[in-house]
BALOBA-1460 file (C-alpha; in Angstrom, 3 decimals):
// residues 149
<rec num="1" residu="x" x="15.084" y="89.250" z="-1.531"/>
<rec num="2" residu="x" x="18.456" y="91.244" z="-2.386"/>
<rec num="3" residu="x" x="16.228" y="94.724" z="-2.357"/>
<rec num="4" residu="x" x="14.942" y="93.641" z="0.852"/>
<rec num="5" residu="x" x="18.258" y="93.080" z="2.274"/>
<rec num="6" residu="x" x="19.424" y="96.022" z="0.120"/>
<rec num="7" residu="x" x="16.758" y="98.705" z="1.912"/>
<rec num="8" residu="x" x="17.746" y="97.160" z="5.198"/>
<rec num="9" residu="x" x="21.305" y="97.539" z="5.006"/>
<rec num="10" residu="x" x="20.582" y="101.412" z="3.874"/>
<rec num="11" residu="x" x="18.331" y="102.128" z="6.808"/>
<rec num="12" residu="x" x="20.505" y="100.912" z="9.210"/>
<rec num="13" residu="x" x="23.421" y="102.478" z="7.784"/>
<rec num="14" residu="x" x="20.424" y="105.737" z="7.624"/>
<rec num="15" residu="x" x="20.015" y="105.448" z="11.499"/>
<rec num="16" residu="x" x="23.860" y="104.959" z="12.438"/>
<rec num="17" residu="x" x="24.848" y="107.772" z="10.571"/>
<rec num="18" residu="x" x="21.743" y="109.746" z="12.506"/>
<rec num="19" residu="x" x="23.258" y="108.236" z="15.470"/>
<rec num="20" residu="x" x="26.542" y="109.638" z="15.094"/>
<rec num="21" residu="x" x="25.586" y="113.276" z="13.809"/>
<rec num="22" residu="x" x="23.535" y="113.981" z="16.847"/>
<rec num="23" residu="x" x="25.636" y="113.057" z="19.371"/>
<rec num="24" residu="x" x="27.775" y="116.035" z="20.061"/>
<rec num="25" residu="x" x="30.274" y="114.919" z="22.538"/>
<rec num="26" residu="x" x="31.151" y="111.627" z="21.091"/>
<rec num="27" residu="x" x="34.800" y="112.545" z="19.550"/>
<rec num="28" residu="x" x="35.720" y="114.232" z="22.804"/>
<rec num="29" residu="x" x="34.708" y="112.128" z="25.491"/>
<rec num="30" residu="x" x="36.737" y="109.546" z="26.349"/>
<rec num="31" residu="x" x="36.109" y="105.708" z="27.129"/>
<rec num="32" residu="x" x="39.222" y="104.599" z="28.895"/>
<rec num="33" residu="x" x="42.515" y="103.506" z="27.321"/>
<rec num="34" residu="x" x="43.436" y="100.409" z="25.338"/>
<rec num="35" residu="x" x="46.550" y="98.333" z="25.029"/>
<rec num="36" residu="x" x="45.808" y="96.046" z="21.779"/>
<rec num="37" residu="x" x="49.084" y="94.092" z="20.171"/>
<rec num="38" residu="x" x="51.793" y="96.448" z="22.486"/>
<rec num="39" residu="x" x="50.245" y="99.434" z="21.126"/>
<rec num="40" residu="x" x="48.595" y="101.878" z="23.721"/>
<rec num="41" residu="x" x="45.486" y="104.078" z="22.634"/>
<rec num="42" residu="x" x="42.682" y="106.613" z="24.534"/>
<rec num="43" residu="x" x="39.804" y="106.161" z="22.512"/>
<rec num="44" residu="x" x="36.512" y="108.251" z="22.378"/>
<rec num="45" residu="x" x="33.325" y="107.048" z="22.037"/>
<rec num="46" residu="x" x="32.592" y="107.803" z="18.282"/>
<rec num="47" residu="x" x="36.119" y="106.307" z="17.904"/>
<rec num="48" residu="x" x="34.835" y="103.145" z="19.508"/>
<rec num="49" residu="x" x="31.256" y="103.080" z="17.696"/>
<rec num="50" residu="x" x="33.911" y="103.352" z="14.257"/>
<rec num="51" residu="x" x="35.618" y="100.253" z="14.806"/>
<rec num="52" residu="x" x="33.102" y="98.253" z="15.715"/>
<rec num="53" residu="x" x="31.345" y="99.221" z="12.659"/>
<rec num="54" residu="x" x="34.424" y="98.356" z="10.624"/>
<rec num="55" residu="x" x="34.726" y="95.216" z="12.548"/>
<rec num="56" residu="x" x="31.343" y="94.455" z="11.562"/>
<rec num="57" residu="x" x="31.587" y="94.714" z="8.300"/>
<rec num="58" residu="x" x="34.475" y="92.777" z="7.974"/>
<rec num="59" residu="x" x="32.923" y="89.976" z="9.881"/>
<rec num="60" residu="x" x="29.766" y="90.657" z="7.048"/>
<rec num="61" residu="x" x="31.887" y="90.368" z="4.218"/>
<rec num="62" residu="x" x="33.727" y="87.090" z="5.768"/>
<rec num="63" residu="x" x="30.147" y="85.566" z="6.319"/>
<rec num="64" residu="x" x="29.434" y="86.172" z="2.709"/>
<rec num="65" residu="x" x="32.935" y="85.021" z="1.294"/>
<rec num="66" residu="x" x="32.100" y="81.986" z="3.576"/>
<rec num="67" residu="x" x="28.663" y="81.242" z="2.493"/>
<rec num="68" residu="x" x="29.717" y="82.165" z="-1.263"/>
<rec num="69" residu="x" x="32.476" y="79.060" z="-0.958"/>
<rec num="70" residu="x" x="30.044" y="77.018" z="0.490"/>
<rec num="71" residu="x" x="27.301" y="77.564" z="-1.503"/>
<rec num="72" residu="x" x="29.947" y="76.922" z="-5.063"/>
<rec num="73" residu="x" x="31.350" y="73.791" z="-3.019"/>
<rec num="74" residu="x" x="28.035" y="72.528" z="-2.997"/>
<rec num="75" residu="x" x="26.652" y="73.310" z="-6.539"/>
<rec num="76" residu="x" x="30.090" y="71.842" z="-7.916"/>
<rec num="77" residu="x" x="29.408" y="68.822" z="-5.732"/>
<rec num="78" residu="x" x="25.702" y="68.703" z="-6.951"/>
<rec num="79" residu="x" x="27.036" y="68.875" z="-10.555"/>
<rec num="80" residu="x" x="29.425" y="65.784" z="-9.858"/>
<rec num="81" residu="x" x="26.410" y="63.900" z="-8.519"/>
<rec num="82" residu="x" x="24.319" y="64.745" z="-11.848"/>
<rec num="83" residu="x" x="26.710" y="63.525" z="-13.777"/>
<rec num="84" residu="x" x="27.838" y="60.642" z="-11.589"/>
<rec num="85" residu="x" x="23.914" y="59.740" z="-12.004"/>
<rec num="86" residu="x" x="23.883" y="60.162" z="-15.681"/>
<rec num="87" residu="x" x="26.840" y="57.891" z="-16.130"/>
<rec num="88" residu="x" x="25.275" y="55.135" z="-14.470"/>
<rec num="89" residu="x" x="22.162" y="55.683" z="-15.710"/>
<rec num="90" residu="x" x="24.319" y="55.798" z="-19.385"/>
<rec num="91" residu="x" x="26.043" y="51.979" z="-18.280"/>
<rec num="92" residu="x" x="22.709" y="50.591" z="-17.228"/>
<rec num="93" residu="x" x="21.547" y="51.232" z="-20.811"/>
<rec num="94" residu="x" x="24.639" y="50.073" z="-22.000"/>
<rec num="95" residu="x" x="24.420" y="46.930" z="-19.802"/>
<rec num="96" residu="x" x="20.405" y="46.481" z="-21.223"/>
<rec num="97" residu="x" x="21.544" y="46.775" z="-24.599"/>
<rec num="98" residu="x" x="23.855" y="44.704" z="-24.152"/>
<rec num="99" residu="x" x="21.959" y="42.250" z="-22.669"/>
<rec num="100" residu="x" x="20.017" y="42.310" z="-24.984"/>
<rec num="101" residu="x" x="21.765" y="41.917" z="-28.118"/>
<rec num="102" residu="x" x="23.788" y="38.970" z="-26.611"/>
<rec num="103" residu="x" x="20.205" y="37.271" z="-25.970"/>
<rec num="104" residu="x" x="19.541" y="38.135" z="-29.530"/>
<rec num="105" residu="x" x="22.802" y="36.739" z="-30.506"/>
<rec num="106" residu="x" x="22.042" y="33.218" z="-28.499"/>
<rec num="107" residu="x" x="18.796" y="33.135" z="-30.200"/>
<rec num="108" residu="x" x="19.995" y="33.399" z="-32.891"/>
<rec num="109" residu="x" x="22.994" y="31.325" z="-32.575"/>
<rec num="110" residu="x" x="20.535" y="28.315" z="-31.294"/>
<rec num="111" residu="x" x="18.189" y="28.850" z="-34.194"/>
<rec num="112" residu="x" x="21.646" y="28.611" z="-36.417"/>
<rec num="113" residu="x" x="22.420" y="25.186" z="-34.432"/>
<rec num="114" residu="x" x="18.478" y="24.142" z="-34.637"/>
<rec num="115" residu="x" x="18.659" y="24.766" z="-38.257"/>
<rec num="116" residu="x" x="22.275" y="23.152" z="-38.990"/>
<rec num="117" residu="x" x="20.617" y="20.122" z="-36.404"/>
<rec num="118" residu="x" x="17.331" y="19.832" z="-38.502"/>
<rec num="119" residu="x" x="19.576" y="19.935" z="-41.858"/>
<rec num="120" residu="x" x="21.978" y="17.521" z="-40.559"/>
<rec num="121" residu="x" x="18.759" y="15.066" z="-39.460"/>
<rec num="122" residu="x" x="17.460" y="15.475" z="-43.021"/>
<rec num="123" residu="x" x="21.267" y="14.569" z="-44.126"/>
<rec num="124" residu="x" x="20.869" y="11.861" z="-42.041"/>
<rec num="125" residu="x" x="17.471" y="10.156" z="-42.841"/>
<rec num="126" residu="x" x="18.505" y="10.739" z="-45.991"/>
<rec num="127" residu="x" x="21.605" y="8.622" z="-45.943"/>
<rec num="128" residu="x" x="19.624" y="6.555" z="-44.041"/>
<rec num="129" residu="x" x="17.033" y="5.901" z="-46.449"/>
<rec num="130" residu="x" x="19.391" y="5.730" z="-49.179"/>
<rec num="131" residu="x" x="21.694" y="3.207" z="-47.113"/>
<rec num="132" residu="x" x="18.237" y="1.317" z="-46.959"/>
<rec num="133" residu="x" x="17.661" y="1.582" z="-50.250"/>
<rec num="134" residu="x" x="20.872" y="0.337" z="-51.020"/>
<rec num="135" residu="x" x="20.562" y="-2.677" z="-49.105"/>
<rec num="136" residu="x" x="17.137" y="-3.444" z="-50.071"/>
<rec num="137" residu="x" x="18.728" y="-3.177" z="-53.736"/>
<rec num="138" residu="x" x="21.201" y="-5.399" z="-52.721"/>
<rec num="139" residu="x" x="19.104" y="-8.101" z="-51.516"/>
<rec num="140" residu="x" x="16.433" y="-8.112" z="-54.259"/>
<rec num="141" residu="x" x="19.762" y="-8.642" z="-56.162"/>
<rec num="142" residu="x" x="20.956" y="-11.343" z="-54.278"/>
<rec num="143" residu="x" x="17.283" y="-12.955" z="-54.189"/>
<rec num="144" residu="x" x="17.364" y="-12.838" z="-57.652"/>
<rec num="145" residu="x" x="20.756" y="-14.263" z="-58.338"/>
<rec num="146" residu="x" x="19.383" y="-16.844" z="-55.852"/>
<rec num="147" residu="x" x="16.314" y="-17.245" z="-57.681"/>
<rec num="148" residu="x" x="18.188" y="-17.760" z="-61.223"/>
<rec num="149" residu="x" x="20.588" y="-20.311" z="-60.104"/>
């Protein structure tokens, strides 16, 4: 693409130059005067053709300063959006995992409570049955001191 635009920029400045060599009155006759900013000028044709060319390459390198701003605005802004994405994308995993260990955690926690619950019901049947125990002691006891009286 940039020898394509490079070979037309050439041949047109080719064909100009052609342009300008043949003509063979073009620094002497004369186009008319101009008043531009308070200053007063005659101007001949070739004179003209000259500034417009340097006006129009001015304008081209203002077009490409333009576009070249442009075209950096928008890459930097494309790069803030990448990374922008990749943050979130970064705290979403962050969020997952987080998520994920905390279920791991209440699991965990609840199997904890389940286990401290099923050792504390064994604590209790236990006491229970030894409570019982007691008790049943106590009244074979007391039916015997019955008994032997």
């Amino acid at each position: 693409m940039m020898l394509l635009g490079l070979l037309l920029v050439l041949g047109l400045a080719g064909l100009a130059l052609v342009a300008f060599m043949d003509n063979d009155g073009l620094f002497t006759a004369s186009v008319g005067s101009v008043e531009l900013f308070g200053y007063h000028a005659t101007l001949s044709v070739g004179e003209v053709f000259l500034i417009g060319a340097a006006a129009g390459a001015l304008l081209l390198v203002g077009l490409f300063m333009l576009f070249g701003g442009a075209g950096r605005r928008a890459r930097r802004r494309m790069a803030a959006r990448r990374e922008l994405q990749a943050q979130r994308a970064e705290n979403l995993d962050l969020k997952r995992k987080h998520d994920t260990i905390a279920t791991e955690l209440a699991a965990q926690r609840a199997a904890e409570a389940g286990a401290a619950d099923a050792e504390r019901e064994v604590e209790a049947a236990r006491a229970a049955r030894d409570a019982k125990l007691a008790r049943d002691a106590a009244e074979a006891e007391s039916d015997e001191r019955v008994s032997t009286r």
